[in-house]
N, C-alpha and C positions, 0 to 999 in steps of 0.2 A: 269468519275473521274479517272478511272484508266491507265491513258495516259497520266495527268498533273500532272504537279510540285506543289507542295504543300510544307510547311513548319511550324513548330512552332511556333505561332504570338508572335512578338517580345514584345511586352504586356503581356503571360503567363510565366509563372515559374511550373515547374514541379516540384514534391516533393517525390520521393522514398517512399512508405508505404508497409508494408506485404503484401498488397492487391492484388497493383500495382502502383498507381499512386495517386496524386490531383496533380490537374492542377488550379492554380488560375490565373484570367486575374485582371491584377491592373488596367486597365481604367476602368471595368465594375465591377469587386469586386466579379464577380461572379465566385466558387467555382464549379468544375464538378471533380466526383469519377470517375477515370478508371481502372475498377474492373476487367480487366482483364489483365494479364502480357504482352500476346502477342499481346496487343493494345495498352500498353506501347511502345512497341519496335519497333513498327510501327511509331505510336509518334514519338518518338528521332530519327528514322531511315529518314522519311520524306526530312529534311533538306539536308543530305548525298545523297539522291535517286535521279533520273534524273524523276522520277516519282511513282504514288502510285503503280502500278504494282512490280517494283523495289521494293519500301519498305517493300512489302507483302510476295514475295519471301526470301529479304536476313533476313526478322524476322521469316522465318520457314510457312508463315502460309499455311496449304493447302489451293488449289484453293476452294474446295467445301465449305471451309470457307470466300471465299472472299466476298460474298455478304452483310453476316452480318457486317465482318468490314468495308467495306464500307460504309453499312448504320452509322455506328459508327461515320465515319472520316466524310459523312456528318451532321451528330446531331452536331459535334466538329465544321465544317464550319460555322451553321448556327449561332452558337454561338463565331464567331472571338475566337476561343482558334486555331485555323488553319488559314493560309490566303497561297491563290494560290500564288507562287514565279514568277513572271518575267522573262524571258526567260528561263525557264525551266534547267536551272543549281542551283549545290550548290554553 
């Protein structure tokens, strides 16, 4: 995952909270907390990135954190609140 282009699914809406995030998808209705900031920023960074490694770096995260965010960004996958981008641009 962390060599592909990934994005926002044009279906979610993010919603700013103290926390960090809700992400609600309007095809699916289905509502997901992301309870951490710098998985936020990963989030909105995705789109801008040429890939997840990119977004992981320019939101600060250290590497020895990158395994949990990535289990994160795939729980996010598995649930279309993410979808892989097409040739790998923004």
């Amino acid at each position: 995952m962390l060599d592909e282009a990934w994005s926002l699914s044009s279906s979610v809406a993010l919603r700013p909270e103290p926390f960090g995030a809700l992400a609600y998808h309007f095809g699916t209705r289905r509502l997901t907390f992301l309870k951490a900031p710098g998985l936020v920023e990963v989030v909105r960074g995705l789109g801008a990135a040429p890939d997840v490694r990119d977004a992981l770096t320019t939101a600060g995260i250290d590497t020895a954190e990158w395994p949990t965010y990535v289990a994160a960004l795939r729980r996010l996958a598995d649930t279309d609140m993410i979808a892989p981008r097409t040739g790998g641009s923004a």
